[in-house]
N, C-alpha and C positions, 0 to 999 in steps of 0.2 A: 442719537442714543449716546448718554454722556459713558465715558472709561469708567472703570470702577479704579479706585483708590488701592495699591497695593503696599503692603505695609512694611515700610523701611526697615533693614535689619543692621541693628546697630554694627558698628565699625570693629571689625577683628578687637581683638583683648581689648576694649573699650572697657569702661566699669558695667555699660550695660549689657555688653554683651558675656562679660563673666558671671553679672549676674543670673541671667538668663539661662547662661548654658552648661551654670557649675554641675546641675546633678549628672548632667552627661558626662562631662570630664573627669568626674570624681568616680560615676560607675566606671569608664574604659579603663581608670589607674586599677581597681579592685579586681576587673576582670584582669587584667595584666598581671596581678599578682595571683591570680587562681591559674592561670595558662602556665606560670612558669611551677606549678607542682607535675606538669607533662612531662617533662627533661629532666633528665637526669642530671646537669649541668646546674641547673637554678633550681633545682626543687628543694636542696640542702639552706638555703636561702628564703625560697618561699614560704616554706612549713615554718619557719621561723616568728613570720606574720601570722598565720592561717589558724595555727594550733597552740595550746598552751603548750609553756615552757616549763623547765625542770620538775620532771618526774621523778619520783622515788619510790622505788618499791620496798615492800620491809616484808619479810616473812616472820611468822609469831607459832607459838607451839600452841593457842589456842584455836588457831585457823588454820588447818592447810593451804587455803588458796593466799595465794598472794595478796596485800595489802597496796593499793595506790597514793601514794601522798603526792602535793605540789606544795616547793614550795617559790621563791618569787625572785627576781635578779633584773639587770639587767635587760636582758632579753623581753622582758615585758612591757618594753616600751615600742618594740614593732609590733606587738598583738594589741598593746592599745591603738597606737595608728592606722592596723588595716579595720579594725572595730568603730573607729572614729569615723572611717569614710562609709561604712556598713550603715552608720546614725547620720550622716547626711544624707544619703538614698533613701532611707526609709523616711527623713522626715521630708524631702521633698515631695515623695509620693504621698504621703500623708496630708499635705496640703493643699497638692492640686487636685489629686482624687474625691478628695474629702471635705474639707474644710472650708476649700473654694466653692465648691458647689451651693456646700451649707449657706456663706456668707452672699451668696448672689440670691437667693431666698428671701433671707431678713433684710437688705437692704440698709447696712449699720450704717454710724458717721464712719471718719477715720481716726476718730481716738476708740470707740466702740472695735471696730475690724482689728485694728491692732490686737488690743487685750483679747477678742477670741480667737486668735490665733495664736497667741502664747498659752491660754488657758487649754486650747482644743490641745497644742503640740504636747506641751507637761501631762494633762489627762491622760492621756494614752500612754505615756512614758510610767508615769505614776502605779495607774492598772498594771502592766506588765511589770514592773517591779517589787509591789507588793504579794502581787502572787508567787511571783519569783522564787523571793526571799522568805513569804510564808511556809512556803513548799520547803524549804531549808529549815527553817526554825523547828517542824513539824518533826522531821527526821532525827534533829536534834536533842539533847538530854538536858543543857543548859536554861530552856525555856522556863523545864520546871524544878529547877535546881540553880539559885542565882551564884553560889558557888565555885561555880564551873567555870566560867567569865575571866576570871583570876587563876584556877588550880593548874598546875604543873604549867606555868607560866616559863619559860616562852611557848607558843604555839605555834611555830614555822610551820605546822606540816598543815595542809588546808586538803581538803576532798575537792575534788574537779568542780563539784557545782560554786562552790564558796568562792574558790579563785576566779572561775568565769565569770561571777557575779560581779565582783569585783572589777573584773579589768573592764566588764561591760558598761558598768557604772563610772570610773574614770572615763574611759571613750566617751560615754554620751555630755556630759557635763564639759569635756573639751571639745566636741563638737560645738557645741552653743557658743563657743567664743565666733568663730568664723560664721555663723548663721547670724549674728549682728547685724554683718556686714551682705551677706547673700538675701536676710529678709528687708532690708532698707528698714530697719528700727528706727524709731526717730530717735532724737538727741536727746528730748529731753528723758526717755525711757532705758537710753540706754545707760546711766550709773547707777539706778536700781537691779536688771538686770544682770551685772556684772559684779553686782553687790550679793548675790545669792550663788552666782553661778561660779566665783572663788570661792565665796566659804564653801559649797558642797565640794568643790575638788582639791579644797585642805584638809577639812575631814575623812571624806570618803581614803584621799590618799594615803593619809596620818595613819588613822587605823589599819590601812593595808602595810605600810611601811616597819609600824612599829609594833606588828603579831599582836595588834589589841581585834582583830577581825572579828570573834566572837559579838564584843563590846560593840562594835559598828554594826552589822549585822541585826541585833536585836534594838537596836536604840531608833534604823533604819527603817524597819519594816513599819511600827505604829506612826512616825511622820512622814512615811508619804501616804500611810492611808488617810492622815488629818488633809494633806495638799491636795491629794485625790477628792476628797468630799466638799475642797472652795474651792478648785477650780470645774469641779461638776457641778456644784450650785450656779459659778458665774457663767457658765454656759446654758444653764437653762432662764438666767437671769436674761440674760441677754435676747431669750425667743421670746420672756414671757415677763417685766419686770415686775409682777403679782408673784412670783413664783422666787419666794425667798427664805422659806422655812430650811433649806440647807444652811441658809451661814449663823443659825440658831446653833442647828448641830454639828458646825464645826468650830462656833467659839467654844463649844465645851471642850468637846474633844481636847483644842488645840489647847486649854490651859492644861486638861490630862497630862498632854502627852508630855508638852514644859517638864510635870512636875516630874513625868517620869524617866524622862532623862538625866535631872539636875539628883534622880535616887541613886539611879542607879551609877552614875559616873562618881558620885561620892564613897557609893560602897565598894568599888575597884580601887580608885585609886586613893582615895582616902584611908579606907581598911586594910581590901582586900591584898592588893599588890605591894602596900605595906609591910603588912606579915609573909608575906611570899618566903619560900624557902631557898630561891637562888635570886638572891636578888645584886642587882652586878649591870656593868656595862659591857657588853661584849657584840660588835657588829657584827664577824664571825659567825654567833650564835644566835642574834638577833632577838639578845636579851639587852634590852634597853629600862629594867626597873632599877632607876636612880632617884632621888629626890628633887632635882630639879628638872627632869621627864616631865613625873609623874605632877606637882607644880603648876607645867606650864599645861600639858596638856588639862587638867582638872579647870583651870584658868581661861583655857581659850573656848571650854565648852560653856563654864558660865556664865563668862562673856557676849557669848552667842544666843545663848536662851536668854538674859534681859533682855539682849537690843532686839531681838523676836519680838520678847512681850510687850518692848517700847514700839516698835512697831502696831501690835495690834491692839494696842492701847489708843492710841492715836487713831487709826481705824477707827473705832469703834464710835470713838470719841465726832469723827469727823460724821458715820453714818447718824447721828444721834442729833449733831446739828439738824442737819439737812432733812429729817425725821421731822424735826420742832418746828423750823423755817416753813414747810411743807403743809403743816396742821396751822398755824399764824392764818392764811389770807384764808381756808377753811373755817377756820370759829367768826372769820369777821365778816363773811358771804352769810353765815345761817343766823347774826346776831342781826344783821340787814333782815333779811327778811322775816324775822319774827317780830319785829315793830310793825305794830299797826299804824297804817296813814291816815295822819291827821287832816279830817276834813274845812276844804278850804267854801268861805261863803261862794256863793254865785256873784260873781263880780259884775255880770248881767245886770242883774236887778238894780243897782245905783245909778244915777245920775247926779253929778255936781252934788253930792252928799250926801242927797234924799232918795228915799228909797222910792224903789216905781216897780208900781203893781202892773202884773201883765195883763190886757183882755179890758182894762179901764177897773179891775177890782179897785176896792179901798177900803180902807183899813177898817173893821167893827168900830164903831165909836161904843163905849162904854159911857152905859149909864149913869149919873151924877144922884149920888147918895142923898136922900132926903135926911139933912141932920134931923 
């Protein structure tokens, strides 16, 4: 009776072994910072990570109860770090719970597995984000007043959901840099990747930095329900490739959505904060409407939306080949078979020139015409 084979575990802080064993280490750092809100000692420190920072209360003579504002500092950079390990636990569970199971199913290649594993990881990210954010929008006034976007500019003061949003969306987007490296990404995927996963954490952060939140927020919510609809198409592409009527409707969408970013960014910073009634530089106050802000930032959004459209130009372009390539050996299989075969003599029937009748027949001799 042969041993069974037991399975070598790779060598202390090895790469494989980090890789392997990151979501445990990353969970026991998160619970270590939930243990130290116990003491009285480290909990002035921990709540630090745990909870948002800088509250502000205002009282108004239209409201008796008190008013909650936050507004952003410093200190927001350890709630995005305990936030960033919160989105490595989650996507690790997400993966192996999930995603693995799915993929041991369809049985992909490994260019296939990769891509639905970025598509599966983003989908899910997407979903909870858009509802997120809709739920925000909804509460909102500025949705159906684009005015607002701009008015009593600066807007330091944010409601808990806005800010959490916020630092939730920085966290997951810095998470994805070190998941490069924990998902073993290939190489040639990873300066695509890394190509999207900076610009959403220059934006995302830009707007948070520079009290355009409003502006981010509403520009945020209709593109990732466009990325929610192609990377739910490319997962059911992937069970079913007949199953394609989503990236129909998500090239619409996604010019939509283009156009509606490149309106609405015009009419802030083009018009709207233009005309703004304090318009100044002041970090303090965390008015920043100056003319070369206002510039760069108009600049680096339209920037962003061509090389998009250059991108899915190309896309499109490339599915459209591969469409045509595909129908080519198709028209030339059904243009084969619609020729009829030309029939060949009985090769049988000859000998050295002459023809020879089976069974001793021979030929009718035809009658001679009496002139």
């Amino acid at each position: 009776m042969g041993l069974r084979k037991k399975n070598k575990s790779p060598p202390v802080l090895s790469h494989e072994f980090v890789i392997q064993n990151h979501a445990d280490a990353v969970s026991c750092l998160a619970l270590g910072l939930l243990l130290g809100l116990m003491f009285e000692v480290t909990a002035r420190y921990a709540i630090m990570f745990i909870t948002v920072q800088y509250n502000v209360t205002y009282t108004t003579d239209d409201r008796p109860e008190p008013v909650h504002f936050y507004e952003y500092g410093p200190k927001d950079m350890a709630t995005i770090f305990f936030y960033m390990l919160i989105a490595i636990i989650l996507h690790a569970v997400i993966q192996e719970y999930i995603l693995d199971k799915i993929n041991r199913r369809l049985h992909l290649s490994k260019t296939k597995h990769s891509k639905f594993n970025e598509s599966g990881q983003l989908a899910f990210f997407y979903l909870f984000s858009f509802v997120w954010g809709a739920s925000i929008l909804s509460a909102e006034e500025f949705t159906t007043n684009p005015t607002l976007l701009w008015k009593d500019y600066p807007n330091s003061r944010m409601f808990f959901q806005v800010k959490f949003f916020y630092i939730c969306q920085i966290a997951y987007w810095l998470h994805a840099l070190p998941e490069l490296y924990f998902q073993k990404i290939r190489k040639e995927d990873i300066p695509r990747q890394l190509h999207y996963v900076c610009l959403y954490i220059a934006h995302i952060s830009g707007a948070y930095i520079l009290n355009l939140q409003r502006l981010g927020l509403i520009l945020l919510v209709p593109h990732y329900l466009v990325e929610l609809i192609f990377h739910a198409s490319r997962l059911f592409y992937f069970s079913d490739e007949n199953k394609q009527k989503g990236f129909t409707l998500w090239a619409l969408l996604f010019v939509m959505a283009r156009l509606l970013t490149l309106t609405l960014s015009v009419l802030t910073f083009g018009f709207g904060l233009a005309r703004a009634e304090s318009p100044g530089f002041s970090i303090a106050e965390g008015n920043f409407n100056i003319l070369t802000i206002r510039i760069g930032c108009l600049a680096a959004i339209c920037l962003t939306q061509a090389w998009m459209m250059w991108k899915f130009i190309n896309f499109q372009l490339k599915k459209w080949r591969e469409h045509v390539q595909n129908q080519i050996p198709k028209k030339k299989a059904t243009n084969t078979k619609s020729k009829p075969a030309k029939k060949e003599p009985n090769r049988g029937n000859f000998a050295n020139g002459a023809v020879k009748f089976e069974e001793g027949t021979s030929p009718r001799k035809r009658k001679s015409k009496v002139l």
